[in-house]
N, C-alpha and C positions, 0 to 999 in steps of 0.2 A: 590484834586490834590496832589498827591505827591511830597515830597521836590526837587527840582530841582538839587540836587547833584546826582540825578539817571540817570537823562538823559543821553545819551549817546553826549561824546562832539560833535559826528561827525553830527550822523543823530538824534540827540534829544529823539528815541525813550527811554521807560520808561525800565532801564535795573533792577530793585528791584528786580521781580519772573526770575533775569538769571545771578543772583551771580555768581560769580568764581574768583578766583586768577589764574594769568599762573605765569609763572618762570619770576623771576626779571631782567635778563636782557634778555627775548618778553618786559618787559615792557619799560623797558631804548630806546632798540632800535626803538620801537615804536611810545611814547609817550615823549616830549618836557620837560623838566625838570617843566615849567613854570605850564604845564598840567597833571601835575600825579597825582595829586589829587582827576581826575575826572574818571567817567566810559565811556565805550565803549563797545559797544553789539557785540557778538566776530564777527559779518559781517564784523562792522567795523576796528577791530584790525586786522582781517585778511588783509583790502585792506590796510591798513598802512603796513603793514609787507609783503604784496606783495608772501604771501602763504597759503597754507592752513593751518590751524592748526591742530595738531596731539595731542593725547592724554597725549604720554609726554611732551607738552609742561603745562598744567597744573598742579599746585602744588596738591596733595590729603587732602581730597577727591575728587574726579571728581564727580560731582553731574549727576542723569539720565539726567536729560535735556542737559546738556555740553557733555554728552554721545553720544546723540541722536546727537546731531549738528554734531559736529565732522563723527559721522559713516553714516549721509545724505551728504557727503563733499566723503567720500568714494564710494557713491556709483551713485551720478550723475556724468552726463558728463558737469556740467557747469562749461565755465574756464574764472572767471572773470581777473584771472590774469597769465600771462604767467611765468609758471611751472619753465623755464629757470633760474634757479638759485637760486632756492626756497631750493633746499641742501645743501646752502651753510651753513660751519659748521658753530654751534651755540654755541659751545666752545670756541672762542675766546672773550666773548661778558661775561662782568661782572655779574655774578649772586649771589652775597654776599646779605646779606640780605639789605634790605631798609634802609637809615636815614637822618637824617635831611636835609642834600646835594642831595637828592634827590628831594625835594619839592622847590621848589621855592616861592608859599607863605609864608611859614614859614620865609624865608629872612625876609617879609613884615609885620611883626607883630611887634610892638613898645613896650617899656616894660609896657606901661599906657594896653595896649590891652591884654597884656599877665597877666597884675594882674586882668583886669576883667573878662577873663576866669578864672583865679584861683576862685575869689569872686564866680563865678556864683558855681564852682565845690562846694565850701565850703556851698556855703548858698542851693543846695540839699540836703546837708549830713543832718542828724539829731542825737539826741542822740541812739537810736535805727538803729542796723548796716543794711546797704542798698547794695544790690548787687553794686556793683562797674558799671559792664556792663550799668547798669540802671542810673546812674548817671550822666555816659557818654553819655547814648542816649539821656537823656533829656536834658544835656545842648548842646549838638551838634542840636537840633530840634527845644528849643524853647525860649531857655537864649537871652537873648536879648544882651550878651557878643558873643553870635555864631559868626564863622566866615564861611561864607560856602564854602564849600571846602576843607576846613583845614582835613588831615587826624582822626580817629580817635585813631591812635595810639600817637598822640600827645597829646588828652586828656588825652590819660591814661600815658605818660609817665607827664604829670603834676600833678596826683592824686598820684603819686609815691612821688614826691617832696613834696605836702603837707604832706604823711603821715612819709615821713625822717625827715620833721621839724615839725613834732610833730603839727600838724594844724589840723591833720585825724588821727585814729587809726583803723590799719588794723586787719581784722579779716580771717584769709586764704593767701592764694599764689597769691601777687599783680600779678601776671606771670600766674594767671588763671583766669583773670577779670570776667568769664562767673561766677565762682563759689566764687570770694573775695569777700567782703564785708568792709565796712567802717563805722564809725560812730563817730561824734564829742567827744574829750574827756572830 
């Protein structure tokens, strides 16, 4: 069974093989400050947003599958939701990138909880440097400091802090976690 941060909050189903990001504020307007840490399989973003969604509304790359969804939405006649208003502009609507004021768990982390995700980040590293990405997925999946839910850009802006105070030394561009690497000094 896959981790349940995939689920879709609305209808549960398993959203992992239908990734995407849309533009940050579909997602304000959408989704509840309390709830943006979770996914929604874009059926359901669309009936929260009370339109279809359209190509520019996803951030690049648009992946084939989000391709396909979208250009099936084009070309049936089903209207789960009345069109009536659906143009309303989308420019007025905050799309600055994400941060901490966006999350609402993040509020709910104590500092006892935020040093045992640090400890969890730290007791991965080893003396041999380890992709960063990988660090983060394993304590987002199986650290028993996890909090689920919590975004993963919050780990990585915590492996940022260790490696400023000298706890990690970084190897590459903390700012390209897929390719940095870390390893205890």
């Amino acid at each position: 069974m896959r981790d349940s941060n995939w689920l879709c909050l609305d209808c549960s189903r398993d959203t992992f093989d239908e990734y995407y990001g849309v533009r940050n504020y579909l997602w304000r307007r959408a989704v509840d400050r309390s709830q943006r840490h979770g996914m929604l399989c874009p059926s359901c973003l669309e009936r929260r947003l009370r339109r279809f969604l359209r190509l520019e509304d996803f951030k690049p790359p648009v992946s084939e599958q989000v391709a396909k969804f979208v250009a099936q939405r084009l070309t049936s006649d089903c209207s789960n939701f009345s069109l009536e208003g659906s143009e309303q502009s989308d420019e007025v609507f905050d799309d600055s990138p994400m941060d901490w004021d966006d999350y609402g768990l993040i509020d709910e982390l104590t500092p006892n909880a935020i040093g045992q995700i640090d400890a969890a980040l730290k007791s991965l590293a080893t003396a041999k440097p380890k992709k960063v990405a990988a660090i983060i997925g394993r304590a987002m999946a199986y650290s028993p400091a996890r909090v689920p839910g919590l975004p993963d850009y919050f780990y990585l802006e915590r492996m940022r802090l260790l490696v400023e105070s000298g706890v990690l030394r970084l190897v590459g561009d903390i700012e390209d976690p897929m390719k940095a690497e870390v390893h205890l000094p």
